[in-house]
N, CA, C and O atoms as a GROMACS GRO file, in nm:
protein
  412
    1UNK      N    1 -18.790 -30.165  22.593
    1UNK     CA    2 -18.708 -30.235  22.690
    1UNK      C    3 -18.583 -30.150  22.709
    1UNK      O    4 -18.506 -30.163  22.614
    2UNK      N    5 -18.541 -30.071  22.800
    2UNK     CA    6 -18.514 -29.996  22.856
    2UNK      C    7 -18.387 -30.059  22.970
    2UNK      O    8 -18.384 -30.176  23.009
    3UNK      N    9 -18.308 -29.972  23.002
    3UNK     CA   10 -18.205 -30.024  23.102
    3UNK      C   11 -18.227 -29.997  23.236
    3UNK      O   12 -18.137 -29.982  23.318
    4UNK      N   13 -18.346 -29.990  23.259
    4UNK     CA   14 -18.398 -29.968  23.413
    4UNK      C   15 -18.510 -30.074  23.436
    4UNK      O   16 -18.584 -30.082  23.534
    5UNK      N   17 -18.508 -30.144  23.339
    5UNK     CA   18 -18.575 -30.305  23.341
    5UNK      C   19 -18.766 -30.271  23.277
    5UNK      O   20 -18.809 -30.161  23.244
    6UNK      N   21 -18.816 -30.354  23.276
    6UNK     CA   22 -18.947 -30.319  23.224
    6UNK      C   23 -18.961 -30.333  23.042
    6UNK      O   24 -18.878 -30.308  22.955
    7UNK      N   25 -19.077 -30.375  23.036
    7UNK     CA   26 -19.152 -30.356  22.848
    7UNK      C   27 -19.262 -30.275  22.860
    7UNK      O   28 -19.350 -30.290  22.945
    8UNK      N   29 -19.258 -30.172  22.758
    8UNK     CA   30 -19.336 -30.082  22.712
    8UNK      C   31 -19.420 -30.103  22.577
    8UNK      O   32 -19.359 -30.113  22.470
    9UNK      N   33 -19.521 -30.108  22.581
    9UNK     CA   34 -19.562 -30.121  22.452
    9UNK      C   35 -19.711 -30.020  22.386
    9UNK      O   36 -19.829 -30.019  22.422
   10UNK      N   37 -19.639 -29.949  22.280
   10UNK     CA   38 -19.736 -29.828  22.225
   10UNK      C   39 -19.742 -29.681  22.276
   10UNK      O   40 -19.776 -29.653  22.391
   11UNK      N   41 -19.706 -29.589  22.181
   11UNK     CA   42 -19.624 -29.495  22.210
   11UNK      C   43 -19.686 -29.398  22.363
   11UNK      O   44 -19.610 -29.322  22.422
   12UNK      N   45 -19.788 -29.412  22.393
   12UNK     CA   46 -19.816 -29.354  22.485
   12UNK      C   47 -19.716 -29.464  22.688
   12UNK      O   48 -19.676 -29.412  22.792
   13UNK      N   49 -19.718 -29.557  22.660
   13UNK     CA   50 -19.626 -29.624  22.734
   13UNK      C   51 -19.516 -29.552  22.725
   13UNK      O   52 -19.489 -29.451  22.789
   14UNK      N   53 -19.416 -29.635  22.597
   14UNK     CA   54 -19.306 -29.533  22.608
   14UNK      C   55 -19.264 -29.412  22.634
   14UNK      O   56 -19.147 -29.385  22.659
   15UNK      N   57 -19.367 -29.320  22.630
   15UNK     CA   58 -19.348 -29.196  22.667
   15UNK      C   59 -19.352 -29.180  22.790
   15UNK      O   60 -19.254 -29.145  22.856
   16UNK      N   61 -19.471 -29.204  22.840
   16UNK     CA   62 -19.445 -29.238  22.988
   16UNK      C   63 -19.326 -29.232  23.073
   16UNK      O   64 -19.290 -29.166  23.171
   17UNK      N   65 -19.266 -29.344  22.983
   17UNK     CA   66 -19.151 -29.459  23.073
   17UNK      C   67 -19.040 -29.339  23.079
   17UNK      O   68 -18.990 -29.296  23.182
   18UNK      N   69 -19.009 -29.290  22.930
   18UNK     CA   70 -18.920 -29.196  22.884
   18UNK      C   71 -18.895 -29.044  23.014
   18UNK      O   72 -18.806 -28.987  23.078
   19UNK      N   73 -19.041 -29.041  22.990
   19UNK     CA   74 -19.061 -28.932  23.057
   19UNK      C   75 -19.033 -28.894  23.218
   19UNK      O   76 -18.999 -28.790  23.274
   20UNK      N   77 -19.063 -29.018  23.261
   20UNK     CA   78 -19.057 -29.118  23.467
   20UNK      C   79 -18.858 -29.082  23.450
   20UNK      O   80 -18.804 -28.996  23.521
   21UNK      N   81 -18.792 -29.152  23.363
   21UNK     CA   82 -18.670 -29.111  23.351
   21UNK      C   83 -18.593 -29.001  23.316
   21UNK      O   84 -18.493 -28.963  23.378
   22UNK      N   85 -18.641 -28.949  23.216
   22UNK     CA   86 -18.597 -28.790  23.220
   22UNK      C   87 -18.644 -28.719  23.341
   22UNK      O   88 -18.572 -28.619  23.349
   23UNK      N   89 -18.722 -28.719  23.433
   23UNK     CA   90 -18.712 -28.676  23.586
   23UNK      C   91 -18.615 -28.702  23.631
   23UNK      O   92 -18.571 -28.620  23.710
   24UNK      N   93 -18.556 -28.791  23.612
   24UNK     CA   94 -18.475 -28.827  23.739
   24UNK      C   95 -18.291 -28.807  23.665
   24UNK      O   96 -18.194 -28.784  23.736
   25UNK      N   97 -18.287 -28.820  23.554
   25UNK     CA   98 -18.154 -28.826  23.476
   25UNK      C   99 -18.085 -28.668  23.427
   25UNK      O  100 -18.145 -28.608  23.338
   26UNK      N  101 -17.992 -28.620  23.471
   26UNK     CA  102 -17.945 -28.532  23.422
   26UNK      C  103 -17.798 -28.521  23.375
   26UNK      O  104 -17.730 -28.621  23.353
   27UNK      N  105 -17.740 -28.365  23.357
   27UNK     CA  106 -17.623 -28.362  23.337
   27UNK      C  107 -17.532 -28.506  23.257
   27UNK      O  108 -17.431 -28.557  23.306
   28UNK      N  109 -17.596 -28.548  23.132
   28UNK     CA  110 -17.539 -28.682  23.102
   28UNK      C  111 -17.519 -28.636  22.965
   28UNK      O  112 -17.570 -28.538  22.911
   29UNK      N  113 -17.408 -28.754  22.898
   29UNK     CA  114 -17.333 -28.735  22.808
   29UNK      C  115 -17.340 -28.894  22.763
   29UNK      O  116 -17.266 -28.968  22.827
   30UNK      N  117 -17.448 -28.974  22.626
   30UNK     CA  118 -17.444 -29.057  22.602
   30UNK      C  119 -17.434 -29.064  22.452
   30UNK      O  120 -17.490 -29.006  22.360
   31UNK      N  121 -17.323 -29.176  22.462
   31UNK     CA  122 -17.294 -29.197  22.330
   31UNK      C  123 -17.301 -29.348  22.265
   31UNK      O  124 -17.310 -29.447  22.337
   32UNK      N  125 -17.294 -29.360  22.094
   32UNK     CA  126 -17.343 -29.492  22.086
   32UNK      C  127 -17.191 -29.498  21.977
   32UNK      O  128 -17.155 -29.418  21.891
   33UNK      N  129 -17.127 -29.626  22.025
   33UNK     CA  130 -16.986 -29.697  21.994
   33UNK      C  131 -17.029 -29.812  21.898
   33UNK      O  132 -17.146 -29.844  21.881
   34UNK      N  133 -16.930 -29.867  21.842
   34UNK     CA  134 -16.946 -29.979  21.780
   34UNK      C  135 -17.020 -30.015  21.663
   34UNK      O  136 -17.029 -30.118  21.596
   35UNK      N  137 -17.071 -29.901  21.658
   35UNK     CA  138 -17.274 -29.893  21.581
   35UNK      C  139 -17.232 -29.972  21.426
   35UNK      O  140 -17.146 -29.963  21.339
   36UNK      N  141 -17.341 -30.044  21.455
   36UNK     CA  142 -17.372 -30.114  21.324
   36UNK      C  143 -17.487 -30.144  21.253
   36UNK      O  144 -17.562 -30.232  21.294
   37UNK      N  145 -17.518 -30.064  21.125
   37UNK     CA  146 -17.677 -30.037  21.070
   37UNK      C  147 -17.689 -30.172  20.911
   37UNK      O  148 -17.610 -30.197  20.819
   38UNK      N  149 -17.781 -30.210  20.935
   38UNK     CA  150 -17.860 -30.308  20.800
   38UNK      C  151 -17.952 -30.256  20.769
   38UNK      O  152 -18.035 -30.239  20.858
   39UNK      N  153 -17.987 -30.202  20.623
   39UNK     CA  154 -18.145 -30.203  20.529
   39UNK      C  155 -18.096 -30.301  20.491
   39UNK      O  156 -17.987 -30.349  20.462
   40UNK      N  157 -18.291 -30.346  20.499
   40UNK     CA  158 -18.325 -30.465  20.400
   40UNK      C  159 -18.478 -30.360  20.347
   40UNK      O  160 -18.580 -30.331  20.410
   41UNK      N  161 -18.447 -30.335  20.245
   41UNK     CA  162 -18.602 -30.240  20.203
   41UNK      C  163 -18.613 -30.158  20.291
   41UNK      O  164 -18.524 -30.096  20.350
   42UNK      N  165 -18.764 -30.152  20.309
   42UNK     CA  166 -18.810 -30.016  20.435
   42UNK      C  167 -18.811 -30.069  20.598
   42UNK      O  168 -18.897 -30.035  20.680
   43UNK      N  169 -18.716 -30.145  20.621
   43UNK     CA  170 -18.669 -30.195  20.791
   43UNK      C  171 -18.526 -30.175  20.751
   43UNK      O  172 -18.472 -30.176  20.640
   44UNK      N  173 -18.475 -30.155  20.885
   44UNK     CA  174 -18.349 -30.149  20.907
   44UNK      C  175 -18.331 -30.182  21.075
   44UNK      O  176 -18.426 -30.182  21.153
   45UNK      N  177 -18.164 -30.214  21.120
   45UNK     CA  178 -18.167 -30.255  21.256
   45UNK      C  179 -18.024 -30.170  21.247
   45UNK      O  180 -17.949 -30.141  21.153
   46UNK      N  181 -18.021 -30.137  21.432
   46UNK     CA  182 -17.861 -30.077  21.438
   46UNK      C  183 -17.858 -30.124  21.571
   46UNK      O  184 -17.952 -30.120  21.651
   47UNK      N  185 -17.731 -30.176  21.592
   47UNK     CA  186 -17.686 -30.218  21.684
   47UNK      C  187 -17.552 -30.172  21.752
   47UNK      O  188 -17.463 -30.178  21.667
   48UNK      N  189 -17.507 -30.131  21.866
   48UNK     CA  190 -17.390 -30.070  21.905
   48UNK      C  191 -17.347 -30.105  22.077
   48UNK      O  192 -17.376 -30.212  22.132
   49UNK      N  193 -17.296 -30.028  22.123
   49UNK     CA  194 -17.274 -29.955  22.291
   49UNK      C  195 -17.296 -29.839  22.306
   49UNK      O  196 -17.245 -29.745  22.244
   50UNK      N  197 -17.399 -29.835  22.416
   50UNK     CA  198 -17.460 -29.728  22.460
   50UNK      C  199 -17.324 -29.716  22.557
   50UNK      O  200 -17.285 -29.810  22.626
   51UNK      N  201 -17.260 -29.586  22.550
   51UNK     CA  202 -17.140 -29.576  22.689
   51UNK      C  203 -17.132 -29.407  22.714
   51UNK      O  204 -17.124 -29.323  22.624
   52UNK      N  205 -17.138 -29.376  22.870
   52UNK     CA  206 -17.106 -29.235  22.884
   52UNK      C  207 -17.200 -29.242  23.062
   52UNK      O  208 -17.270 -29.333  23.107
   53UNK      N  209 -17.174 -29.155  23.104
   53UNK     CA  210 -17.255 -29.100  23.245
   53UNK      C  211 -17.350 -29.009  23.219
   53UNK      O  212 -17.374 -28.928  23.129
   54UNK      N  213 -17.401 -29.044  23.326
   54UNK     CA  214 -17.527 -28.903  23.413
   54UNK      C  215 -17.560 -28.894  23.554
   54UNK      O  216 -17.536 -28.958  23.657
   55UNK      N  217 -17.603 -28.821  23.530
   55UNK     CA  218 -17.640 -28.810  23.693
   55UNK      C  219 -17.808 -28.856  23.718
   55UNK      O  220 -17.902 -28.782  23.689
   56UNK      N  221 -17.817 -28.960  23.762
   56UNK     CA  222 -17.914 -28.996  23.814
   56UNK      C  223 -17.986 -29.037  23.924
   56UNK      O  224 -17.964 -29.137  23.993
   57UNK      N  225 -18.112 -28.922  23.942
   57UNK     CA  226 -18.135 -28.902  24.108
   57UNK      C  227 -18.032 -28.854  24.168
   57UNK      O  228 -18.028 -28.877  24.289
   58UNK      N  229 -17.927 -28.778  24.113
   58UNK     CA  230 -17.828 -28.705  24.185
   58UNK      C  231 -17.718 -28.751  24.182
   58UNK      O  232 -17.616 -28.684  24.185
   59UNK      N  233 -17.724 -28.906  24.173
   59UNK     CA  234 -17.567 -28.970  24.211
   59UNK      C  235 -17.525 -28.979  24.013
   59UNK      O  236 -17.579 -28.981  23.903
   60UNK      N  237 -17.401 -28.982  24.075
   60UNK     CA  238 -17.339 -29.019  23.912
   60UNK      C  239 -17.300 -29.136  23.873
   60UNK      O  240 -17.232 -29.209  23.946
   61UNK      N  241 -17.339 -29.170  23.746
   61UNK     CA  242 -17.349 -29.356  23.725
   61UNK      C  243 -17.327 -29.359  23.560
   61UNK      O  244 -17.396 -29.302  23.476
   62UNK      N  245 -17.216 -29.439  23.540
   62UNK     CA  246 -17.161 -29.522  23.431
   62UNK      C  247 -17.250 -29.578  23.337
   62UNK      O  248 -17.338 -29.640  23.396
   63UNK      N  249 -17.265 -29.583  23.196
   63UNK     CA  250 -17.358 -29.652  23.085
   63UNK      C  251 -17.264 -29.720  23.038
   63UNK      O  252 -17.154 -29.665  23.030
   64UNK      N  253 -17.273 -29.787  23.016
   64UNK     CA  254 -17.213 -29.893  22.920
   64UNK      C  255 -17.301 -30.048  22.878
   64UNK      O  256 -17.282 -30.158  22.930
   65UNK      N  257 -17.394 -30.014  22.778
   65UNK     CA  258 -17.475 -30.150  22.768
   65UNK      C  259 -17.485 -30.153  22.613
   65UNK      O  260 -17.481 -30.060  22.533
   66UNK      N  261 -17.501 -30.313  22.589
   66UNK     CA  262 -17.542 -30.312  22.450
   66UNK      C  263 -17.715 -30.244  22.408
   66UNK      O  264 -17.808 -30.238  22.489
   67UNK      N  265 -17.720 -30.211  22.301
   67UNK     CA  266 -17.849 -30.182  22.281
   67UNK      C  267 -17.853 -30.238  22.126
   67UNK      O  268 -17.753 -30.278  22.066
   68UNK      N  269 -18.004 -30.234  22.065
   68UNK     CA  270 -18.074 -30.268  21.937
   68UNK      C  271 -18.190 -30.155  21.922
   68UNK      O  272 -18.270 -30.113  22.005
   69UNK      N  273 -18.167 -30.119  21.779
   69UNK     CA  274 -18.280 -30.032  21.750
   69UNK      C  275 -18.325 -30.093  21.617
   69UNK      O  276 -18.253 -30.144  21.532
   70UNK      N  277 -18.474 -30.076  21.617
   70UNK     CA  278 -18.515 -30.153  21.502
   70UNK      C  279 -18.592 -30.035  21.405
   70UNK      O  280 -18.680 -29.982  21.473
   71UNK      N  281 -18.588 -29.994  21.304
   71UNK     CA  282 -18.674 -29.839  21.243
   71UNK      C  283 -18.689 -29.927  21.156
   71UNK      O  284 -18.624 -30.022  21.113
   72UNK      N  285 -18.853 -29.847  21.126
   72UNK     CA  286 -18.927 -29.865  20.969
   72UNK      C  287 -18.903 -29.791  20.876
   72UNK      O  288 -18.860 -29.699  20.945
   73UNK      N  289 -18.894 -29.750  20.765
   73UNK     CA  290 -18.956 -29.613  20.671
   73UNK      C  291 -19.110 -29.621  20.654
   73UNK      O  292 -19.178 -29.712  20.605
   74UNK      N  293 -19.146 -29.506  20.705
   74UNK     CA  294 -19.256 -29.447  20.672
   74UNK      C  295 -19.282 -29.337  20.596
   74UNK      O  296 -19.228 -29.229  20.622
   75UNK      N  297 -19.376 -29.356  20.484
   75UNK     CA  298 -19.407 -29.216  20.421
   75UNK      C  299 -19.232 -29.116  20.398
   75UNK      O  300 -19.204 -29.004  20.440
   76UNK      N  301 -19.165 -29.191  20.336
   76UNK     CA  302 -19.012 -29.157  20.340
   76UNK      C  303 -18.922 -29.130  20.465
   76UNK      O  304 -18.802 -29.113  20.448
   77UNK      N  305 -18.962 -29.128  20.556
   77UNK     CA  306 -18.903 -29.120  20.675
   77UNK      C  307 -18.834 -29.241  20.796
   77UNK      O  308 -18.921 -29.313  20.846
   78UNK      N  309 -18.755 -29.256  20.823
   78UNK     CA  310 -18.720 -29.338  20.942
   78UNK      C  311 -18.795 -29.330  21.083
   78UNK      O  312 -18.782 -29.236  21.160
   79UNK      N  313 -18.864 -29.426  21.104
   79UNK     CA  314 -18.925 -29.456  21.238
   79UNK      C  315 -18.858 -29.562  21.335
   79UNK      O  316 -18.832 -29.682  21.322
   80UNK      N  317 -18.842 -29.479  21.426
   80UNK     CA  318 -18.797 -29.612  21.541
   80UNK      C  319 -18.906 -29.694  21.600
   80UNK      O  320 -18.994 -29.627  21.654
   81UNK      N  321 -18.923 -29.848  21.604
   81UNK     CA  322 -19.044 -29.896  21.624
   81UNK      C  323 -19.005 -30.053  21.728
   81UNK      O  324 -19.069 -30.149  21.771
   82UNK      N  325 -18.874 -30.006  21.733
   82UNK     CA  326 -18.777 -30.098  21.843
   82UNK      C  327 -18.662 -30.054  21.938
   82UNK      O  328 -18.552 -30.015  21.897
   83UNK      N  329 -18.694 -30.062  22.056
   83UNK     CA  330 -18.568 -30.006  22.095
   83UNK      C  331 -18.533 -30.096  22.226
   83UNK      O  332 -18.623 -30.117  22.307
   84UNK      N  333 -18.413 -30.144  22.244
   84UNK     CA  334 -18.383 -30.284  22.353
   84UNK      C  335 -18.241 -30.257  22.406
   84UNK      O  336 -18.145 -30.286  22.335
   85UNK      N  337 -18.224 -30.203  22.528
   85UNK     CA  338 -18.093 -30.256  22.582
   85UNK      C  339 -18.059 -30.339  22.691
   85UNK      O  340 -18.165 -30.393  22.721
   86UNK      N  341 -17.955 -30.388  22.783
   86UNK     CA  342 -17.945 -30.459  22.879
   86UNK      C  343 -17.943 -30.367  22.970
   86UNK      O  344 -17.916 -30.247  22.969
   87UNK      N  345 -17.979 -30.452  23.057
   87UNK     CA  346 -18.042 -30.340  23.190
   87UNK      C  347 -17.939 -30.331  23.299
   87UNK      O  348 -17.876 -30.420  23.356
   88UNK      N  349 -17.936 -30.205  23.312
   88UNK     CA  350 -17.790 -30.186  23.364
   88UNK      C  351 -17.842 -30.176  23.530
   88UNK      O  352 -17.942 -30.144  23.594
   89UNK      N  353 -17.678 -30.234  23.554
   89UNK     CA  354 -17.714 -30.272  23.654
   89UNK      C  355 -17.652 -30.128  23.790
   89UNK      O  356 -17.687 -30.159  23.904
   90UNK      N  357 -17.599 -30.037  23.785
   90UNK     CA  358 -17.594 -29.903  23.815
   90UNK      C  359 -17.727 -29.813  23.811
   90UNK      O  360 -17.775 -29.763  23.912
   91UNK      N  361 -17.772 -29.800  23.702
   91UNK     CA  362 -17.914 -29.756  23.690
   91UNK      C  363 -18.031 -29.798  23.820
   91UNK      O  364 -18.107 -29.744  23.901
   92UNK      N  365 -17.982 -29.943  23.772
   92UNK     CA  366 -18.120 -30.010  23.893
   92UNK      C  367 -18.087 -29.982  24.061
   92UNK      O  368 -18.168 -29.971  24.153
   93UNK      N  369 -17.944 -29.976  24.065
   93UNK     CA  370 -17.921 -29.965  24.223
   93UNK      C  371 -17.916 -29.860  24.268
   93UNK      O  372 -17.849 -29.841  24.369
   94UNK      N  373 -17.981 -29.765  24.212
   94UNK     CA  374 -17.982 -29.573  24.257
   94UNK      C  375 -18.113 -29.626  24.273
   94UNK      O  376 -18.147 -29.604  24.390
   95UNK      N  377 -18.207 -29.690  24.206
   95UNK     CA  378 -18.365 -29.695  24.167
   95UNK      C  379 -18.368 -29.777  24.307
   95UNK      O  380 -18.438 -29.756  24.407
   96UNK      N  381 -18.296 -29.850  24.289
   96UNK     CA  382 -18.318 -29.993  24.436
   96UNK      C  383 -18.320 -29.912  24.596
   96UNK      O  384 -18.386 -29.947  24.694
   97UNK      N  385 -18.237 -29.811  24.586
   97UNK     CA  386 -18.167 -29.735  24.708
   97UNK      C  387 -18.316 -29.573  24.720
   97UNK      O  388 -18.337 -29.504  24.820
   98UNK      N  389 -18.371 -29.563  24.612
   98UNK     CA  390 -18.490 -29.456  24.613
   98UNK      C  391 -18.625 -29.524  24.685
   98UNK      O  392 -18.720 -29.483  24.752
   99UNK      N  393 -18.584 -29.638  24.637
   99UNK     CA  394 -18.712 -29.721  24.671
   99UNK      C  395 -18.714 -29.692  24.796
   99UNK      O  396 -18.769 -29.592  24.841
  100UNK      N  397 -18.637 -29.803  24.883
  100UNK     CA  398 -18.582 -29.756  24.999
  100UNK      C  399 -18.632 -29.690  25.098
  100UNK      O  400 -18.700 -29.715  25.197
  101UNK      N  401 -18.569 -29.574  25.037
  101UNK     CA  402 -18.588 -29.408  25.121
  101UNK      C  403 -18.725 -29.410  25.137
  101UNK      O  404 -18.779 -29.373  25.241
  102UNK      N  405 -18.804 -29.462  25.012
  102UNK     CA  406 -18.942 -29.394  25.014
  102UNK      C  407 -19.032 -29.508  25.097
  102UNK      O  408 -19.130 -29.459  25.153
  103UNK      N  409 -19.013 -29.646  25.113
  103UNK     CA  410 -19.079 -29.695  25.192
  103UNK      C  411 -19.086 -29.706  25.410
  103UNK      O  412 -19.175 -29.770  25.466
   0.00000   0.00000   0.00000
């Protein structure tokens, strides 16, 4: 769950989704504020503000949303196996305005 709206589920989705957006997103500078991490055993959650710009589809547009990440440990390692922010509403109106053009 992503800030351009939509659920993905199983890594070939997400990649996808990831991927549909890294087309279109550049020149950006994102950072995570506030951040706040819990283990309980092999789960953990972090929670923060996603805040910073990019350029997307060309125009330049503001981040600022909460997000949640949820990781497992695996085989000693941290896995991300959650990832959720609010869907920004800048993001969607470059997407709203492409649409547009293209119909």
């Amino acid at each position: 769950m992503h800030p351009i709206d939509g659920r993905e589920v199983g890594w070939d989705a997400v990649q996808g989704s990831f991927e549909q957006v890294a087309k279109l997103a550049s020149r950006g500078k994102i950072e995570l504020k506030d951040q706040i991490i819990q283990v309980a055993g092999d789960l953990a959650y972090e929670v923060g503000i996603e805040s910073g710009q990019l350029a997307f589809a060309g125009e330049q547009v503001t981040i600022d949303h909460r997000v949640t990440n949820i990781y497992q440990r695996q085989a000693g390692a941290w896995k991300i196996v959650h990832h959720h922010t609010d869907i920004s509403p800048e993001l969607m109106n470059v997407l709203r305005r492409l649409q547009a053009k293209a119909a």
